[in-house]
mmCIF file of the protein (N, C-alpha, C, O) and its ligand, coordinates in Angstrom:
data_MODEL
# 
_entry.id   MODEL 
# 
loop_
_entity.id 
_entity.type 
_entity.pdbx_number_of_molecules 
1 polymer     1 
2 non-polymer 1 
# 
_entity_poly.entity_id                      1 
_entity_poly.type                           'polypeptide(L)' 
_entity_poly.nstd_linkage                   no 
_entity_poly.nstd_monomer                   no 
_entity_poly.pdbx_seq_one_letter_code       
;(UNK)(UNK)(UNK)(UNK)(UNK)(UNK)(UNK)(UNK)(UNK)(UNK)(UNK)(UNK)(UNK)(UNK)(UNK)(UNK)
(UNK)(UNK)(UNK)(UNK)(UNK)(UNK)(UNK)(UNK)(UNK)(UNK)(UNK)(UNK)(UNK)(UNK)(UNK)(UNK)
(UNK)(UNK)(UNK)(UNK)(UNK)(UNK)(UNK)(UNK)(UNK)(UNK)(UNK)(UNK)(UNK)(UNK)(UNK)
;
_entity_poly.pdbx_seq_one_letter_code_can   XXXXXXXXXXXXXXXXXXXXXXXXXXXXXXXXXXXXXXXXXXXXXXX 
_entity_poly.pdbx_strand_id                 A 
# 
loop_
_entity_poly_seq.entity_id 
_entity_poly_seq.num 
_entity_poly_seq.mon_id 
_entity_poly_seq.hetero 
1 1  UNK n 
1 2  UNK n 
1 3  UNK n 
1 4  UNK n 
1 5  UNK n 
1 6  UNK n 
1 7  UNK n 
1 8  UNK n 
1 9  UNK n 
1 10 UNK n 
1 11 UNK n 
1 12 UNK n 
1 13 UNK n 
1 14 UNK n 
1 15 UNK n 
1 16 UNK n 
1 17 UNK n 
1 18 UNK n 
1 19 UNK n 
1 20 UNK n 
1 21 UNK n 
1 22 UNK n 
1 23 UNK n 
1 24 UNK n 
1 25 UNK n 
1 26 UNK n 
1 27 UNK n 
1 28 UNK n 
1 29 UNK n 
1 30 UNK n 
1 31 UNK n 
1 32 UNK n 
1 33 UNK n 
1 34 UNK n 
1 35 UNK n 
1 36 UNK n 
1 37 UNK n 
1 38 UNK n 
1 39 UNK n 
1 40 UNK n 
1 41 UNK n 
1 42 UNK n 
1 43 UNK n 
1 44 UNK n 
1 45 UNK n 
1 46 UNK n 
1 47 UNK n 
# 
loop_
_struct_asym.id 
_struct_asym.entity_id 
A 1 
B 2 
# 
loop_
_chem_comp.id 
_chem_comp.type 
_chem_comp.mon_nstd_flag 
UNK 'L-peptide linking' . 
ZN  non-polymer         . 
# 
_pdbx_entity_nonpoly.entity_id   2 
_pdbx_entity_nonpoly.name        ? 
_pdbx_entity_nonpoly.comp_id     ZN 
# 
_pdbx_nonpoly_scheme.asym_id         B 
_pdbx_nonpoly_scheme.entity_id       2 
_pdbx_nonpoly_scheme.mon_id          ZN 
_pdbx_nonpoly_scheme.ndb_seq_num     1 
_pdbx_nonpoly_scheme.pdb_seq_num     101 
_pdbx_nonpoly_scheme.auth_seq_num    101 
_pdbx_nonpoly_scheme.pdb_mon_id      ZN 
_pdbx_nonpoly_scheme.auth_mon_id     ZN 
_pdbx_nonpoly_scheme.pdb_strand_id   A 
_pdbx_nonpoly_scheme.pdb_ins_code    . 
# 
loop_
_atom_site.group_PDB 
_atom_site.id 
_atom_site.type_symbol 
_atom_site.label_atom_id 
_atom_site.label_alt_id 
_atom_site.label_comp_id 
_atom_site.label_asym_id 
_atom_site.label_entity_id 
_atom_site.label_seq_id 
_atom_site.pdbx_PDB_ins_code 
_atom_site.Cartn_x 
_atom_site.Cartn_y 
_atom_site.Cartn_z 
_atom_site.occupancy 
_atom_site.B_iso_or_equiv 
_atom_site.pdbx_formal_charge 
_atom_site.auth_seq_id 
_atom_site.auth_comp_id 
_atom_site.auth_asym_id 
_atom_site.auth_atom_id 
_atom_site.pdbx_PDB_model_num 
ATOM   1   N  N  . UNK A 1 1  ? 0.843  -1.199 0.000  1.00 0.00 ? 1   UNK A N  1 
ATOM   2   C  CA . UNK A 1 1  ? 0.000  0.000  0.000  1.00 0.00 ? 1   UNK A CA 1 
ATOM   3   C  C  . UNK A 1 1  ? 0.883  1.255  0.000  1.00 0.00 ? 1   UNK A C  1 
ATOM   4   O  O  . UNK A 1 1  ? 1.554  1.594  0.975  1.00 0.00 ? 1   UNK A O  1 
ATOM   5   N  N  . UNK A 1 2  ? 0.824  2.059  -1.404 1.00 0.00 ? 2   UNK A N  1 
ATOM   6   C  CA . UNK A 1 2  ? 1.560  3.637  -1.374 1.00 0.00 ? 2   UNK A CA 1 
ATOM   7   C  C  . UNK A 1 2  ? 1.132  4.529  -0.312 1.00 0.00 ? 2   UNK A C  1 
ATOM   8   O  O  . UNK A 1 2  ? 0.088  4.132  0.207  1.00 0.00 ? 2   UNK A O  1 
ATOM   9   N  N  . UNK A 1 3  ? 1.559  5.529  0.149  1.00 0.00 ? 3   UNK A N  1 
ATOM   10  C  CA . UNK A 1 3  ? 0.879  6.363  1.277  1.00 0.00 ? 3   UNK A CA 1 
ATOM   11  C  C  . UNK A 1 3  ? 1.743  7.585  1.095  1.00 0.00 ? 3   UNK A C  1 
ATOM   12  O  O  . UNK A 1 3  ? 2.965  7.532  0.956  1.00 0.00 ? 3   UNK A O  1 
ATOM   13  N  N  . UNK A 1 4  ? 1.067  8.623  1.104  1.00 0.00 ? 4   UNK A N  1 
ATOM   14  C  CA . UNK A 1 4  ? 1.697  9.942  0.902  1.00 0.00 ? 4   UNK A CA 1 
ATOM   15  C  C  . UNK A 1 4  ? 2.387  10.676 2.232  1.00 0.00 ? 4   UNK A C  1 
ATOM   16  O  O  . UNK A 1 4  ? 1.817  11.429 3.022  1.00 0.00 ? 4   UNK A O  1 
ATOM   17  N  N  . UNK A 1 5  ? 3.661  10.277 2.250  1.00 0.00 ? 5   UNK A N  1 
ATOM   18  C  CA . UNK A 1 5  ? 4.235  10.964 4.209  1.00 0.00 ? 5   UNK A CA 1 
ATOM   19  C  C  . UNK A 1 5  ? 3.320  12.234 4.652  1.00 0.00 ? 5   UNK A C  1 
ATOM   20  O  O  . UNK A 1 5  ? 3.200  12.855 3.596  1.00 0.00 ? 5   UNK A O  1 
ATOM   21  N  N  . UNK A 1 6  ? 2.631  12.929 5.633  1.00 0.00 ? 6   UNK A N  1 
ATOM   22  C  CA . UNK A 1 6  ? 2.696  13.748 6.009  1.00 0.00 ? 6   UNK A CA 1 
ATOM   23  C  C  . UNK A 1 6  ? 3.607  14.789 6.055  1.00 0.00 ? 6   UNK A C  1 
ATOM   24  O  O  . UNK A 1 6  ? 3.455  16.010 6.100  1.00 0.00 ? 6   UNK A O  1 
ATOM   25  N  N  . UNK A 1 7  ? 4.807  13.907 6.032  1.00 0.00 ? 7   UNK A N  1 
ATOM   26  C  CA . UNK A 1 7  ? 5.737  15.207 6.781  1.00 0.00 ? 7   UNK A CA 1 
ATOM   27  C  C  . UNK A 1 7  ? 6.681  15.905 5.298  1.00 0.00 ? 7   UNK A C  1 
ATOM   28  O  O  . UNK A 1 7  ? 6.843  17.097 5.038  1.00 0.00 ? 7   UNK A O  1 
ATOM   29  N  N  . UNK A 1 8  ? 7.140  14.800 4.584  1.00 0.00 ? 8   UNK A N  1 
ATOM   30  C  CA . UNK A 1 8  ? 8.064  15.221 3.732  1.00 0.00 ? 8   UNK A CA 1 
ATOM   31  C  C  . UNK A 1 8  ? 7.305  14.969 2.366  1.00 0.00 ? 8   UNK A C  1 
ATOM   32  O  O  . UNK A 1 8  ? 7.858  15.397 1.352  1.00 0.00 ? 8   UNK A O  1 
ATOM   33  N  N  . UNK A 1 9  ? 6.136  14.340 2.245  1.00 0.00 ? 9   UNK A N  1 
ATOM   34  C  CA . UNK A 1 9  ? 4.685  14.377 1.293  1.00 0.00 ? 9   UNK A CA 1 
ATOM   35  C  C  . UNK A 1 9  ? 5.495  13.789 -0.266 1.00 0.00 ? 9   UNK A C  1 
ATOM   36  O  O  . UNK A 1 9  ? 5.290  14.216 -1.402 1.00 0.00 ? 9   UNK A O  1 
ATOM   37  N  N  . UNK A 1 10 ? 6.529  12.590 0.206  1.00 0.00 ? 10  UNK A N  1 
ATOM   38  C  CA . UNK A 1 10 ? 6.913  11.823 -0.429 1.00 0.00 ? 10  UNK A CA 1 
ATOM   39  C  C  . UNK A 1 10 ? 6.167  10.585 -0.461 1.00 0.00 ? 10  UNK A C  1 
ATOM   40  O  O  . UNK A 1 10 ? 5.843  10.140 0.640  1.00 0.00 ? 10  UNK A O  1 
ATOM   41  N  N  . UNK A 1 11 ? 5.817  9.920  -1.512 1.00 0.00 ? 11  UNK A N  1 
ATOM   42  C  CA . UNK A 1 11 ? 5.131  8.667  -2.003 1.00 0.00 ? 11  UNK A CA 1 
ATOM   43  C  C  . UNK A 1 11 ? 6.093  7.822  -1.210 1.00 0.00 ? 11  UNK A C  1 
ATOM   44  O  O  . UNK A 1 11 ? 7.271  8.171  -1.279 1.00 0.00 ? 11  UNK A O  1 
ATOM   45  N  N  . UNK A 1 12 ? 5.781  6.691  -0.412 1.00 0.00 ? 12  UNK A N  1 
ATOM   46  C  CA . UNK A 1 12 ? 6.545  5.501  0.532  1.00 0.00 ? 12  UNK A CA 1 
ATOM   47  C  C  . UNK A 1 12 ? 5.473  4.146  0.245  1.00 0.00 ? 12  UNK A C  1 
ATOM   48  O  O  . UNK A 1 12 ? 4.291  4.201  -0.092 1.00 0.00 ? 12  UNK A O  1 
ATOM   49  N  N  . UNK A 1 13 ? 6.280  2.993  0.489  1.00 0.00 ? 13  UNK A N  1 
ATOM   50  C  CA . UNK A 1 13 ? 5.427  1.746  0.540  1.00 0.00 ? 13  UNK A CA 1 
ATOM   51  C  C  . UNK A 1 13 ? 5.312  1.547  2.037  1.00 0.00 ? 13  UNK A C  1 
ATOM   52  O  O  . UNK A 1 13 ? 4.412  0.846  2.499  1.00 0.00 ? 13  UNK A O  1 
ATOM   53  N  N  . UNK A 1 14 ? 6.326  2.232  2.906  1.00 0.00 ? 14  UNK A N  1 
ATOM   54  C  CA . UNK A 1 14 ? 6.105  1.819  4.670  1.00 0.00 ? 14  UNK A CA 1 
ATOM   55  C  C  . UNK A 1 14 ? 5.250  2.956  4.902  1.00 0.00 ? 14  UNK A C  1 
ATOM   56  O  O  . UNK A 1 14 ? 5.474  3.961  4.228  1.00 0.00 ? 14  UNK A O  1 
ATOM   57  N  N  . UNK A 1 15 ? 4.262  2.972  5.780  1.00 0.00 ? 15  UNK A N  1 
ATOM   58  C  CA . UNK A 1 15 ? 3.238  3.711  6.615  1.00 0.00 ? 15  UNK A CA 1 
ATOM   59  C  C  . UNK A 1 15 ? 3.358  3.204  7.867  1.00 0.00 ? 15  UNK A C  1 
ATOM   60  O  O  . UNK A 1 15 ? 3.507  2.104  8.400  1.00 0.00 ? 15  UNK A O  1 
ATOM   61  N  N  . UNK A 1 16 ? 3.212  4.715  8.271  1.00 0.00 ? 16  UNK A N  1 
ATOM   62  C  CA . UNK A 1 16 ? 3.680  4.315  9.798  1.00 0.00 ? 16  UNK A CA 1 
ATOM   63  C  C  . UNK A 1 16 ? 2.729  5.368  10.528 1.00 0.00 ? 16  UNK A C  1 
ATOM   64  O  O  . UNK A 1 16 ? 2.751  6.574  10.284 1.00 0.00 ? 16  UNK A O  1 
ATOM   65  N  N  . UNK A 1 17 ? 1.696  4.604  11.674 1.00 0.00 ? 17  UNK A N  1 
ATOM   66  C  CA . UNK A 1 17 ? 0.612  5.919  11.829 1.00 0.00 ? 17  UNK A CA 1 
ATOM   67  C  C  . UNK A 1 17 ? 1.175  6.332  13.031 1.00 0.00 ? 17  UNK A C  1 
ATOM   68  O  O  . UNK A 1 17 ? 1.527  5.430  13.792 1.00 0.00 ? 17  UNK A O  1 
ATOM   69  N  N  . UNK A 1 18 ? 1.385  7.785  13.472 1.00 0.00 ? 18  UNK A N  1 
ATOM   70  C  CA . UNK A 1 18 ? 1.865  8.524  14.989 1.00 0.00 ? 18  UNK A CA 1 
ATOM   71  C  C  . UNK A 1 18 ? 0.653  9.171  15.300 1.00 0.00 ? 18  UNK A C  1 
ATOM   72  O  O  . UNK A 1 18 ? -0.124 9.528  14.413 1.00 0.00 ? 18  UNK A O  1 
ATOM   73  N  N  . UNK A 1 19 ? 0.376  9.396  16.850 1.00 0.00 ? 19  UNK A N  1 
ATOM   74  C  CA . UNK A 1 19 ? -0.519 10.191 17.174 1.00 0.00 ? 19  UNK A CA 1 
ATOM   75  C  C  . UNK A 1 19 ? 0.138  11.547 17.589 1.00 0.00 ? 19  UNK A C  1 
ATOM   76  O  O  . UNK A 1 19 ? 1.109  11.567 18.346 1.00 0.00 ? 19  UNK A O  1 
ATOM   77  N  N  . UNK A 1 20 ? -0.330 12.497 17.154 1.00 0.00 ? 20  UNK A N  1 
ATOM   78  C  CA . UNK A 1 20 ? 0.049  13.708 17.290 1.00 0.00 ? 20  UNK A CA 1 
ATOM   79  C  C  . UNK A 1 20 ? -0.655 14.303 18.530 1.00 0.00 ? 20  UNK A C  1 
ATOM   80  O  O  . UNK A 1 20 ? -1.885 14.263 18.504 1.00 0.00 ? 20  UNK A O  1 
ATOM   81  N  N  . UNK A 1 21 ? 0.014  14.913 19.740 1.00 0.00 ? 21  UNK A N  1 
ATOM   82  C  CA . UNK A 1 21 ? -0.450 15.101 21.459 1.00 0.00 ? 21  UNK A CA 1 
ATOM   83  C  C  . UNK A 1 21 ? -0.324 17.056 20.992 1.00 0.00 ? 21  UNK A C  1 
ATOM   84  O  O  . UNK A 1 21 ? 0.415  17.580 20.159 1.00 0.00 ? 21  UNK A O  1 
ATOM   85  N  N  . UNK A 1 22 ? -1.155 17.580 21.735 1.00 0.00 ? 22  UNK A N  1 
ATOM   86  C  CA . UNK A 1 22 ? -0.963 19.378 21.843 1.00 0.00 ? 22  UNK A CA 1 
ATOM   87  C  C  . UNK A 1 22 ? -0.842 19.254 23.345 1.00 0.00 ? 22  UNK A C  1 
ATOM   88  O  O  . UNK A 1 22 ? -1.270 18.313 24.013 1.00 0.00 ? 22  UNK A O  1 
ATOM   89  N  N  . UNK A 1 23 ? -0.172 20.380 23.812 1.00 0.00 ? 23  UNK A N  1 
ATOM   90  C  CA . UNK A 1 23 ? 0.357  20.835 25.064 1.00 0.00 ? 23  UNK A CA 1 
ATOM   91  C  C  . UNK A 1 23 ? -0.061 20.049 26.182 1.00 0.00 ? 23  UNK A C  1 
ATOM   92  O  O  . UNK A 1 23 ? 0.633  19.451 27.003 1.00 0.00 ? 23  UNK A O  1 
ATOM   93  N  N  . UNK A 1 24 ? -1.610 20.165 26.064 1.00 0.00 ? 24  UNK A N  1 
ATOM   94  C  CA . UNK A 1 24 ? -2.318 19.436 27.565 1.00 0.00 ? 24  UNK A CA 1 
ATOM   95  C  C  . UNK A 1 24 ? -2.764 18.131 27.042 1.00 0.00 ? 24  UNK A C  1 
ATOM   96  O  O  . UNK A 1 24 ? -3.847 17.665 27.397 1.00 0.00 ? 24  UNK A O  1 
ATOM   97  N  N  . UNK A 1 25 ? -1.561 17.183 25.766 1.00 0.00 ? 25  UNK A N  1 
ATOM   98  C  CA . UNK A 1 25 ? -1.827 16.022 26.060 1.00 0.00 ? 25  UNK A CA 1 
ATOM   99  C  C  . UNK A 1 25 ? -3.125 15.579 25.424 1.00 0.00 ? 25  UNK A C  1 
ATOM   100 O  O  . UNK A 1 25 ? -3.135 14.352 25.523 1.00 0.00 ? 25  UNK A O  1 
ATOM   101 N  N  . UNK A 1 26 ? -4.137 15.957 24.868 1.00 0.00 ? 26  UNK A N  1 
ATOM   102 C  CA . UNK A 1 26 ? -4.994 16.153 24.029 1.00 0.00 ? 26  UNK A CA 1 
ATOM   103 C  C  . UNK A 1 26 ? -4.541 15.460 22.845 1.00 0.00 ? 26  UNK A C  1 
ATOM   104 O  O  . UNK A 1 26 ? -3.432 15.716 22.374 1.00 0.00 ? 26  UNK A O  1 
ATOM   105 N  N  . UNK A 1 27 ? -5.338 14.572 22.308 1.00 0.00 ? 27  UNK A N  1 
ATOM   106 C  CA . UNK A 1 27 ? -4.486 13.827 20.886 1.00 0.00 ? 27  UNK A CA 1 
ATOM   107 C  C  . UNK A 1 27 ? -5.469 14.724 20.263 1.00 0.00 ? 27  UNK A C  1 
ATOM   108 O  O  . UNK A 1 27 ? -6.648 14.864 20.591 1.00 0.00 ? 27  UNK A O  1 
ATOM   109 N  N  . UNK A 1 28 ? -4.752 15.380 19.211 1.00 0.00 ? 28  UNK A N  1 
ATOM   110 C  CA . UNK A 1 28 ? -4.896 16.236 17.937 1.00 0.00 ? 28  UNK A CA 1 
ATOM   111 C  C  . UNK A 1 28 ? -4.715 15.521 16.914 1.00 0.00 ? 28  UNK A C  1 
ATOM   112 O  O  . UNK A 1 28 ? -4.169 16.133 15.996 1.00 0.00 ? 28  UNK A O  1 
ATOM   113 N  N  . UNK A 1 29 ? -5.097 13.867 16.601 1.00 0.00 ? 29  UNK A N  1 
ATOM   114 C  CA . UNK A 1 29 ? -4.975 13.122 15.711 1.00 0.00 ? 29  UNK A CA 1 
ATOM   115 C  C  . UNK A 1 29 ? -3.973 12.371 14.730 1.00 0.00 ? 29  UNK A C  1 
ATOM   116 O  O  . UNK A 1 29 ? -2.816 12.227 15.126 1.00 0.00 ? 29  UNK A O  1 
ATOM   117 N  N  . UNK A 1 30 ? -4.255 11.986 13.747 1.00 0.00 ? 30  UNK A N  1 
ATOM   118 C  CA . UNK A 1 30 ? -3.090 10.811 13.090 1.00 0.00 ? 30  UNK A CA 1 
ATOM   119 C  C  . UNK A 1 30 ? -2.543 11.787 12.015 1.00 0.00 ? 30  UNK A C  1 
ATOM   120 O  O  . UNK A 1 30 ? -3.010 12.623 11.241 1.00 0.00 ? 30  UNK A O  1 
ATOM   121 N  N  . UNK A 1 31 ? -1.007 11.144 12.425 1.00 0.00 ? 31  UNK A N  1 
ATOM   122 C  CA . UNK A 1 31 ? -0.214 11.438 11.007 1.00 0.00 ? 31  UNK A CA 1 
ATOM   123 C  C  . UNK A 1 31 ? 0.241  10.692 10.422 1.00 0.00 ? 31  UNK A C  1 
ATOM   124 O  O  . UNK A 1 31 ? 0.811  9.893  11.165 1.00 0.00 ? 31  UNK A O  1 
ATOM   125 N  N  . UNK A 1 32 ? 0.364  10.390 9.179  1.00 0.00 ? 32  UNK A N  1 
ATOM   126 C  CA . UNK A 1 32 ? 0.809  9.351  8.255  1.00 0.00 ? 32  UNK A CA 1 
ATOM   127 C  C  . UNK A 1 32 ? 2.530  9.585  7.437  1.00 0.00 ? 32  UNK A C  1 
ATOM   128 O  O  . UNK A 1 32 ? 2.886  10.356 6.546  1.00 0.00 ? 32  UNK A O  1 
ATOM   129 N  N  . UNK A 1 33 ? 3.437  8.329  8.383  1.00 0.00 ? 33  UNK A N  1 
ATOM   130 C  CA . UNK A 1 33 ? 4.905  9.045  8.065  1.00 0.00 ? 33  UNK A CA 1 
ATOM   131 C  C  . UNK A 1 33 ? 5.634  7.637  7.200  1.00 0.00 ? 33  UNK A C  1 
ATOM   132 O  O  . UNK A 1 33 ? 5.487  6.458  7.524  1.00 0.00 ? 33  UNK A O  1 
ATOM   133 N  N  . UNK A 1 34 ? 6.254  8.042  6.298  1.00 0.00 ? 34  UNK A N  1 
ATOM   134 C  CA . UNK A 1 34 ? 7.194  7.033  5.880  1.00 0.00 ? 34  UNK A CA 1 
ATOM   135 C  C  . UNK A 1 34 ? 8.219  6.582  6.647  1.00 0.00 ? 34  UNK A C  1 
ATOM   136 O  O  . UNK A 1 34 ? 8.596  7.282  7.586  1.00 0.00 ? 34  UNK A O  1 
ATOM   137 N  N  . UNK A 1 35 ? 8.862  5.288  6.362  1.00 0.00 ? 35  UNK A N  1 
ATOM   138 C  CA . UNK A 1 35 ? 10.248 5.033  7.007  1.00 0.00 ? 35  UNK A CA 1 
ATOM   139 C  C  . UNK A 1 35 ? 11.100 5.858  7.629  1.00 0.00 ? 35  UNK A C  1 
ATOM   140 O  O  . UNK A 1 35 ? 11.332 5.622  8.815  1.00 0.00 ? 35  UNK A O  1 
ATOM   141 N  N  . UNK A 1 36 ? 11.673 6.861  7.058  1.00 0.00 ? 36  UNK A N  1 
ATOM   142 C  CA . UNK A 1 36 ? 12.450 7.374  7.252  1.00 0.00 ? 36  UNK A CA 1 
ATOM   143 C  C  . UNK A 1 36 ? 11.681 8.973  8.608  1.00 0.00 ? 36  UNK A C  1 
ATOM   144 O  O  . UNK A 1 36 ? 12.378 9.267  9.579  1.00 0.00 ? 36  UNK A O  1 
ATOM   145 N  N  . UNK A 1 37 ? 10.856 9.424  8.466  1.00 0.00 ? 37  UNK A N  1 
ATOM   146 C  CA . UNK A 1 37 ? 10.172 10.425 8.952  1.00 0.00 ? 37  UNK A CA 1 
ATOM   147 C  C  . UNK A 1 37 ? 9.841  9.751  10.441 1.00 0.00 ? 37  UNK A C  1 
ATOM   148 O  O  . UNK A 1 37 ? 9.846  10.337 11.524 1.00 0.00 ? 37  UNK A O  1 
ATOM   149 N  N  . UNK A 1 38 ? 9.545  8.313  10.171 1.00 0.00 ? 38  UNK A N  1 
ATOM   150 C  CA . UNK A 1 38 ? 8.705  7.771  10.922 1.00 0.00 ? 38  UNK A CA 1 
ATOM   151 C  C  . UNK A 1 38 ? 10.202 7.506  12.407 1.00 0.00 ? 38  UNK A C  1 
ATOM   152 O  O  . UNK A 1 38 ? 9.893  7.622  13.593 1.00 0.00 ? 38  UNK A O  1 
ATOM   153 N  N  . UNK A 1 39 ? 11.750 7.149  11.950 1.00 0.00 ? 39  UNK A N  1 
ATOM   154 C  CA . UNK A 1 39 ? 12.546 7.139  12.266 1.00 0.00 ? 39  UNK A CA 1 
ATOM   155 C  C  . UNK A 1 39 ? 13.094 8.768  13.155 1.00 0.00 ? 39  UNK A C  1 
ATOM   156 O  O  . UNK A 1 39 ? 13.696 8.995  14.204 1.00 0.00 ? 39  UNK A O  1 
ATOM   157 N  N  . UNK A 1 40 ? 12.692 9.345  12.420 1.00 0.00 ? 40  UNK A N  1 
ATOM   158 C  CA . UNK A 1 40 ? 13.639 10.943 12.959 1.00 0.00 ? 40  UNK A CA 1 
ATOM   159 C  C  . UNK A 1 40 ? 12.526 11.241 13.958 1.00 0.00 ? 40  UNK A C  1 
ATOM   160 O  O  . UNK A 1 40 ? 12.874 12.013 14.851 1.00 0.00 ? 40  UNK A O  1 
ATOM   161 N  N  . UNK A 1 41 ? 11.213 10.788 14.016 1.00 0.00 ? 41  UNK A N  1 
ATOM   162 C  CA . UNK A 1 41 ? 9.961  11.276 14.456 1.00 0.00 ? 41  UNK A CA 1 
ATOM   163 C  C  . UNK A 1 41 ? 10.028 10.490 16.230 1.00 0.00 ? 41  UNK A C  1 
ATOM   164 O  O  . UNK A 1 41 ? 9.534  10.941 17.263 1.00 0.00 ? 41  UNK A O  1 
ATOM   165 N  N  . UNK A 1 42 ? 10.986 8.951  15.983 1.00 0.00 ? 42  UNK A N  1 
ATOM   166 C  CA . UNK A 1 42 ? 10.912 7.971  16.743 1.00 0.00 ? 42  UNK A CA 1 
ATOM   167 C  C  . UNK A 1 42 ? 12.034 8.968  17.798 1.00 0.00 ? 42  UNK A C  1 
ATOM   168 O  O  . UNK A 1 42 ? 11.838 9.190  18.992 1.00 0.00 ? 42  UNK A O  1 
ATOM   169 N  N  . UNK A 1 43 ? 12.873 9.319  17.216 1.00 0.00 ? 43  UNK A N  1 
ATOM   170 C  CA . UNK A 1 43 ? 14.375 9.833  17.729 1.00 0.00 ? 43  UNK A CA 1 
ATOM   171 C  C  . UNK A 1 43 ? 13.962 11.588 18.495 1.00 0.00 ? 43  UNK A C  1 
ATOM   172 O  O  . UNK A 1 43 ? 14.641 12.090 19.391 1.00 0.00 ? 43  UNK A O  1 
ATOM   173 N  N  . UNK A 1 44 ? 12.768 12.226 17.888 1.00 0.00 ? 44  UNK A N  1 
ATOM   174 C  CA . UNK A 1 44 ? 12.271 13.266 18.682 1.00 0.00 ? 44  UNK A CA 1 
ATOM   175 C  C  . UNK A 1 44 ? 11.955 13.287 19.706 1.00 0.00 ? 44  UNK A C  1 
ATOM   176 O  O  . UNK A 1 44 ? 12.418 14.153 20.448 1.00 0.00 ? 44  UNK A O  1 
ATOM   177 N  N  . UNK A 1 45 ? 11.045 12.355 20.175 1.00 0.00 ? 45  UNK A N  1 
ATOM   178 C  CA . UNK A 1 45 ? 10.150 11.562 21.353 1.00 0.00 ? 45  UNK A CA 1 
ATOM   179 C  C  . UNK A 1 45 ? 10.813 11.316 22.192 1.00 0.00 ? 45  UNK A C  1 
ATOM   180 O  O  . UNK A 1 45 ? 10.455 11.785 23.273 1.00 0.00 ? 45  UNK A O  1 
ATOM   181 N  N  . UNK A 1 46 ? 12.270 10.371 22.178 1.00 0.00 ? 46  UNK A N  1 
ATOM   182 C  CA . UNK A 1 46 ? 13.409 10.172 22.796 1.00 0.00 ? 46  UNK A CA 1 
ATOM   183 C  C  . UNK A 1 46 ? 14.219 11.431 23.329 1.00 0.00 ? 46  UNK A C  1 
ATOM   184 O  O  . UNK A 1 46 ? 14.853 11.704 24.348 1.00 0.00 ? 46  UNK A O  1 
ATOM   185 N  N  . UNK A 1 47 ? 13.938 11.967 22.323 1.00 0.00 ? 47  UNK A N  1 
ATOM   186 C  CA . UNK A 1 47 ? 14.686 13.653 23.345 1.00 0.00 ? 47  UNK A CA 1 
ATOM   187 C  C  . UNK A 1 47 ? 16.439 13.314 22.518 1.00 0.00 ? 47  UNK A C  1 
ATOM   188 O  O  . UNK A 1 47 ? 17.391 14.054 22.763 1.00 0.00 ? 47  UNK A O  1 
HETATM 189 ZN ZN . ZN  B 2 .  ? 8.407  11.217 5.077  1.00 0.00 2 101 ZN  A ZN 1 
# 
């Protein structure tokens, strides 16, 4: 399945869904990231 990244809105065959949190923790819904996005996205979280 193709999927258009959210972030870098490059065509990918990996999809990877993140929930996106606002300040008070509130999920503000799904983003749809390729491999690589889905990686730098993993490494944010981590601090
Ligand atoms: Zn991407």
């Amino acid at each position: 399945m193709a999927i258009i990244c959210d972030y870098c809105e490059q065509e990918s065959d990996s999809a990877h869904t993140v929930t996106k949190y606002d300040e008070e923790g509130k999920e503000k819904g799904l983003e749809l990231l390729c491999g690589l996005c889905y990686a730098e996205w993993l490494q944010s979280i981590k601090g």
